[in-house]
C-alpha positions in Angstrom: 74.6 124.5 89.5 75.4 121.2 87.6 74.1 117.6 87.6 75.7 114.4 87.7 73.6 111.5 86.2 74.8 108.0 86.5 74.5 105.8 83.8 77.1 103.4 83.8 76.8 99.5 84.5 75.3 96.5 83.0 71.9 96.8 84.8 72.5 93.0 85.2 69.3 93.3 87.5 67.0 95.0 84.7 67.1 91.9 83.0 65.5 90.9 80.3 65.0 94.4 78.8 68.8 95.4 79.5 70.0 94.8 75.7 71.1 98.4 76.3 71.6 100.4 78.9 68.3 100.5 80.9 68.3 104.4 81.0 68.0 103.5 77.0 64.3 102.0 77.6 61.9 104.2 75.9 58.5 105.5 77.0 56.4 108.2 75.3 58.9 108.1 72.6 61.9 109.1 74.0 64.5 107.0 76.2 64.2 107.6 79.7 66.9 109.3 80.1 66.2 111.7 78.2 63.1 112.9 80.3 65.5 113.2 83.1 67.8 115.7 81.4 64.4 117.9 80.7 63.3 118.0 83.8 67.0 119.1 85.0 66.9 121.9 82.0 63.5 122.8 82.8 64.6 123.8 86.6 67.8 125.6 84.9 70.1 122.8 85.7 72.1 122.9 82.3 75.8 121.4 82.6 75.3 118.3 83.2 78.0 115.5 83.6 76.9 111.7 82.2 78.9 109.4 84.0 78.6 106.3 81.1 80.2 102.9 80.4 83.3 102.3 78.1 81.1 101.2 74.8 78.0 102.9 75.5 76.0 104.3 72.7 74.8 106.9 75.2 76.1 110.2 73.4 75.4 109.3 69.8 71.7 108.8 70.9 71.4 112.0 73.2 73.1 113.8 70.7 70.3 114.9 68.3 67.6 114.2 70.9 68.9 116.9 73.7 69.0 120.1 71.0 65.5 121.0 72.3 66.6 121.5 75.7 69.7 123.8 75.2 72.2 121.7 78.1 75.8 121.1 77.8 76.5 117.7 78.0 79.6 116.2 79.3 81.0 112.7 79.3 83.2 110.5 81.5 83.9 106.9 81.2 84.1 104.7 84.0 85.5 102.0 82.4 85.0 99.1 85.6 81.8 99.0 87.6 83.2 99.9 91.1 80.2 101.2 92.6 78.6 104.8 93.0 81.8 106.8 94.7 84.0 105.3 92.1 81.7 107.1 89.1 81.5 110.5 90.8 85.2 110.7 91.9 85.9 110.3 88.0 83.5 113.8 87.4 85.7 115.8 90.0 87.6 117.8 87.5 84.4 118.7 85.8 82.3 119.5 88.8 83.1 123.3 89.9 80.0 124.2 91.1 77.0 122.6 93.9 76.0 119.9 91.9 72.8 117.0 91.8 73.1 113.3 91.9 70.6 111.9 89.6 69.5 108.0 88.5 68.9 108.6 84.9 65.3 107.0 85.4 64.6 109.6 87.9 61.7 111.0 85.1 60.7 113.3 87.9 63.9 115.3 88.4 62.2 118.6 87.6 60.5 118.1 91.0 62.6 117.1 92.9 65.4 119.8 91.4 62.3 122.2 92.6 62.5 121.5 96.1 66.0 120.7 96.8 66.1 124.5 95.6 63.4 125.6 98.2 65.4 123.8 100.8 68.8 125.3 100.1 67.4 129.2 99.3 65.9 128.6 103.0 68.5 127.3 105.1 72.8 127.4 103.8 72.9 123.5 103.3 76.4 121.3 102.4 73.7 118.4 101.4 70.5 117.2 101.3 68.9 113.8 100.4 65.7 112.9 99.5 64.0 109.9 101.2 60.9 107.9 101.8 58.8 106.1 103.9 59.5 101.9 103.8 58.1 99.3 105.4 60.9 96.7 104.7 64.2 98.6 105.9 66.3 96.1 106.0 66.5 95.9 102.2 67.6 99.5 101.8 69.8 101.9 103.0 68.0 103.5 105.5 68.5 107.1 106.7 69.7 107.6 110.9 68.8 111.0 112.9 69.5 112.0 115.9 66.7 114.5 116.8 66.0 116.1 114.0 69.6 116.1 111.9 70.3 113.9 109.6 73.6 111.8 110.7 74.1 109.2 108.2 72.8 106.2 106.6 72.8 102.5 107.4 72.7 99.7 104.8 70.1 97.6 104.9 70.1 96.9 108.6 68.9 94.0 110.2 65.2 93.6 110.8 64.5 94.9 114.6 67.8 97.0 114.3 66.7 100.0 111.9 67.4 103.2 112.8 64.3 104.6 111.4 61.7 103.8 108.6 62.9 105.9 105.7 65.0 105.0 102.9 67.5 107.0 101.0 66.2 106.6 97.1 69.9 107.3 95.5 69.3 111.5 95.4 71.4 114.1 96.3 72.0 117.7 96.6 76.0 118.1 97.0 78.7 120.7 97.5 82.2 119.8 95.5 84.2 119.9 99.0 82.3 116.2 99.4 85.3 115.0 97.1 87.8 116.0 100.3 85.9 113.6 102.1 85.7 110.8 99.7 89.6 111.3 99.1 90.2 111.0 102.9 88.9 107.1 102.8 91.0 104.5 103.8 89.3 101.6 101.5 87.9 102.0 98.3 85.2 99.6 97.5 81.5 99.8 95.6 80.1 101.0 98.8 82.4 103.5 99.6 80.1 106.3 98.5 77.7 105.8 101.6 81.1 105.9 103.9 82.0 109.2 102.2 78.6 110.4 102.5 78.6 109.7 106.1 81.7 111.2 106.8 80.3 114.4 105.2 76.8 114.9 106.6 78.3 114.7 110.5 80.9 117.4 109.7 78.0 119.6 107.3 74.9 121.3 107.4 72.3 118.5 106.2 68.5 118.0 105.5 66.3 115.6 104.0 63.5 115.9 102.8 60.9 113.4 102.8 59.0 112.3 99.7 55.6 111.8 99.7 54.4 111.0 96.1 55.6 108.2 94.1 59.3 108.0 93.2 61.3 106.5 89.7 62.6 103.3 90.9 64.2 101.0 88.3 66.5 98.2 89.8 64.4 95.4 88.2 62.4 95.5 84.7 58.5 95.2 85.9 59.2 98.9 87.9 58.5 100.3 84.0 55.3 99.8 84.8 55.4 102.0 87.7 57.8 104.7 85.7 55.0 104.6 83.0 52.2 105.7 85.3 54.5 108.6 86.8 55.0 109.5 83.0 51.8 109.6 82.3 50.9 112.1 85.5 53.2 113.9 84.1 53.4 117.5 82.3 55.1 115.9 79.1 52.2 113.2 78.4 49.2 115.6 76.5 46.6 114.1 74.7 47.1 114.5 70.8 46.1 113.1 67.3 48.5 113.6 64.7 46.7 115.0 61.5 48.4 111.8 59.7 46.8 109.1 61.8 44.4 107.3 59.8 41.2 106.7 62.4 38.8 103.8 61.0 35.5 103.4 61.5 33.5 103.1 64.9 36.4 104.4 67.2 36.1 104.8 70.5 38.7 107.2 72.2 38.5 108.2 75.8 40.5 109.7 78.3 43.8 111.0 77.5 45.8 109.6 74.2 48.4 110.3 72.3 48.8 109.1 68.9 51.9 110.0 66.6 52.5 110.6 63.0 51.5 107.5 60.8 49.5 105.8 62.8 46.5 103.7 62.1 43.7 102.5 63.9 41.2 100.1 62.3 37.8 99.9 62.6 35.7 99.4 65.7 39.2 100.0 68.3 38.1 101.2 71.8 41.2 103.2 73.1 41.1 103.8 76.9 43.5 106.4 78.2 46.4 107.2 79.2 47.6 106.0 75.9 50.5 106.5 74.2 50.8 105.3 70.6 54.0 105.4 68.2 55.1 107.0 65.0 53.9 104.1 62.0 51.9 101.8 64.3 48.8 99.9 63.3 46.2 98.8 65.7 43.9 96.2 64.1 40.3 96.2 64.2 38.5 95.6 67.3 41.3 96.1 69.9 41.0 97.0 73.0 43.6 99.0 74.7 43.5 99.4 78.5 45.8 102.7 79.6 48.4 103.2 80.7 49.7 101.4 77.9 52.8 102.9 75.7 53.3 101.7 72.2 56.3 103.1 70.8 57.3 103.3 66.9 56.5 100.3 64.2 54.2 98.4 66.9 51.8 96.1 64.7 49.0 94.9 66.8 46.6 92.2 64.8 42.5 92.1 64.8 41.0 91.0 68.6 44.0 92.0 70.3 43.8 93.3 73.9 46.3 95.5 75.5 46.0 96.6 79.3 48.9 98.3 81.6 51.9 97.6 79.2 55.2 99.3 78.1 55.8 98.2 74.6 59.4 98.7 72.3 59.4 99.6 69.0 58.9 96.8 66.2 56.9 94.3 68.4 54.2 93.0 66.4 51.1 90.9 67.9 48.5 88.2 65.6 45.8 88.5 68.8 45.5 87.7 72.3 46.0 89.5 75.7 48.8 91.1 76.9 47.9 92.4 80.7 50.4 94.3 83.3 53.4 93.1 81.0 56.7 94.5 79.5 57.8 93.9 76.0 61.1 94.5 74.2 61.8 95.3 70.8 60.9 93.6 67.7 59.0 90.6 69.1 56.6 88.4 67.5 53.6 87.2 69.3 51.7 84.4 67.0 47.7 84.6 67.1 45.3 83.9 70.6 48.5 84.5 73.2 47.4 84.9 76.5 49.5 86.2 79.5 48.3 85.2 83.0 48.7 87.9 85.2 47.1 87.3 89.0 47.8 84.1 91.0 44.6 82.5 92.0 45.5 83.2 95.5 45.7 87.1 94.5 49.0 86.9 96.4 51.8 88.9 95.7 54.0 87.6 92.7 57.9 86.9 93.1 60.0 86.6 90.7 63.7 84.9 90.1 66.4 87.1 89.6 70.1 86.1 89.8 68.9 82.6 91.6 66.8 84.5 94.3 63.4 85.5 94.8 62.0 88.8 94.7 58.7 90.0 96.1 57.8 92.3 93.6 54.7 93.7 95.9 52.4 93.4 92.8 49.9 91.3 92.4 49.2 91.9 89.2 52.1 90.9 86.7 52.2 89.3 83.3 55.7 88.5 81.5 58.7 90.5 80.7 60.5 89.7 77.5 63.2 91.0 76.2 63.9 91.5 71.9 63.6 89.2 69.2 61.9 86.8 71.3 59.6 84.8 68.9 56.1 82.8 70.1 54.1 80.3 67.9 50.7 79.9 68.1 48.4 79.7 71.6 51.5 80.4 73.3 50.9 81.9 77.0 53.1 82.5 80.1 52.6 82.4 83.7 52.7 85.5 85.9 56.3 86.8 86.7 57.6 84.9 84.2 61.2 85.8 82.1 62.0 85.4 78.8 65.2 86.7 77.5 66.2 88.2 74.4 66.7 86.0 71.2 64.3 83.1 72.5 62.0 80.9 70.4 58.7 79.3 72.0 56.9 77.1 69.5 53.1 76.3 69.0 51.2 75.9 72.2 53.8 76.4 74.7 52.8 77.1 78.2 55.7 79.3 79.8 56.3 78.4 83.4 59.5 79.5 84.6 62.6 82.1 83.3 64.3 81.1 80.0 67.7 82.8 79.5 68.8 84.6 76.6 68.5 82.8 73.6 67.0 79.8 74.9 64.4 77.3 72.9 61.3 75.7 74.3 59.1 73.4 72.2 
């Protein structure tokens, strides 16, 4: 069997942290990506096909990362976002065999690899999907049966009007006639995947099977958070200490953590786990970090700093403060007492402007997202949900209250 893995675009949605390609985003060390192709090679899923924008740096990164995993690793260009079919359809001379349809945030493609298999060694399936339960359909596409069988899916239907409660989460288990059907379509457009899709599950033997644990969503920045904790359930995140960590005095450690080669902790630290901490970072004394936090390589953290539910790029360096239920790019520089507010005093959820519209992210914890090189003076803070794009400057004692774009000043 083979995979596809899309990961082509300008995850335009991801912003701030979409400098790169957000499958590039790292957590435990390694890009996310890069957790989805182990968990394919785990399950024996070794050709796999990486459908990747012209200019991506994609393959030069994977390259020495992947040799662990023994997978062959193709690559096609689509050089124009034209939406999911468009990608695929560019695979088709590569794809010989009943191949997977992979996000390449999907961190938990081992499992679901694992029971697509059950499924297909049980019953002689053309295609099966993987959904889950919603209670907003009408911003998904949103799976339609009749009886029991699968018949197609609906995009984001209006409210009153859905065909059923469960969403389709951008999975699937496909045979390589499917490109017959997406050949026989009359329009192409960025939709056209779902048309072909449609097309192929009324004339095929289809399942789906519905997914009851949390799933790897990644539209919009702030779902690292949830990617993070699914990491961190995970069979790759083991507690370790690296023999070259330096531990100072009066450290408190509990729970699971994992600290790499280089690292130091100064004195008096209390490290609550999950943890993850990166190659040649230094954690000042008396900080307090809250798990699940990741910390990748060459974060500096100063004295009193205090760290809870955060995903962290290498080369960001905080003076003090608190830094709750936040994302961070790389090479940032936080000056000393910064403070992220991160619950509205009504404890309601927080929403968040993206592309000139609102979005309910259903949490009502959030701090800030910022992307890299962003620099903050002194008793700098930020309110919760709030934006700050890469290459910003915020000077001393700046209260952040709405989104700045890239490369934006506020004094």
């Amino acid at each position: 069997m083979q995979a596809v893995i899309l990961a082509a675009g300008k995850s335009s949605r991801c912003w701030p942290v979409n400098r790169k390609h957000k499958s590039q985003i790292q957590i435990l060390g390694k890009p996310l990506i890069y957790w989805t192709i182990q968990g394919l090679a785990r399950k024996g899923i070794k050709d796999i096909i990486l459908i990747i924008s012209a200019g991506s740096l994609l393959k030069e990164e994977l390259s020495s990362l992947v040799q662990d995993l023994d997978v062959k690793l193709s690559y096609v260009i689509q050089e124009n976002p034209l939406g999911t079919g468009d990608a695929i359809f560019r695979a088709k001379d590569l794809i010989k065999k009943p191949f997977f349809i992979f996000w390449p945030y999907k961190v938990n493609s081992g499992e679901i690899v694992e029971k697509i298999l059950e499924k297909t060694q049980e019953e002689n399936l053309s295609a099966v999907l993987i959904g889950i339960k919603t209670t907003t359909p009408w911003d998904y596409g949103i799976l339609k049966f009749k009886k029991e069988k699968v018949i197609g899916i609906v995009e984001k239907p209006k409210p009153g009007e859905e065909d059923s409660d469960i969403k389709t989460v951008g999975t699937y288990f496909l045979k390589p006639d499917f490109f017959d059907y997406y050949q026989k379509l009359k329009k192409r457009h960025p939709g056209d995947f779902i048309d072909a899709l449609n097309l192929y599950i009324k004339d095929k033997e289809a399942k789906v099977i519905l997914w009851e644990k949390e799933i790897p969503s990644l539209k919009y920045s702030w779902e690292l958070l949830g990617i993070l904790k699914i990491m961190f359930n995970s069979e790759s995140f083991k507690s370790y200490l690296s023999p070259g960590a330096s531990i100072g005095e009066n450290v408190v450690i509990r729970g699971r953590v994992f600290i790499e080669d280089n690292v130091a902790i100064g004195d008096n630290a209390v490290i609550c786990g999950p943890v993850f901490i990166g190659k040649n970072s230094k954690i000042g004394a008396n900080n307090v970090l809250r798990g699940p936090v990741d910390l990748e390589e060459n974060v500096i953290t100063g004295a009193f700093t205090e760290i809870k539910n955060c995903v962290v790029q290498k080369g960001t360096h905080f003076h003090s403060g608190y830094f709750g239920d936040s994302v961070i790019g790389e090479d940032c520089r936080f000056g000393a007492g910064f403070i992220t507010a991160n619950r509205r005093l009504d404890r309601a959820n927080i929403k968040v402007k993206i592309k000139g519209k609102k979005i309910d992210t259903k949490l009502s914890w959030l701090g800030t997202i910022v992307g890299n090189n962003v620099s903050f003076g002194i008793h700098c803070g930020t309110m919760p949900g709030v934006l700050i794009g890469s290459g910003c400057a915020i000077g001393p004692g700046a209260l952040v209250f709405k989104n700045l774009e890239d490369n934006s000043d506020l004094f």
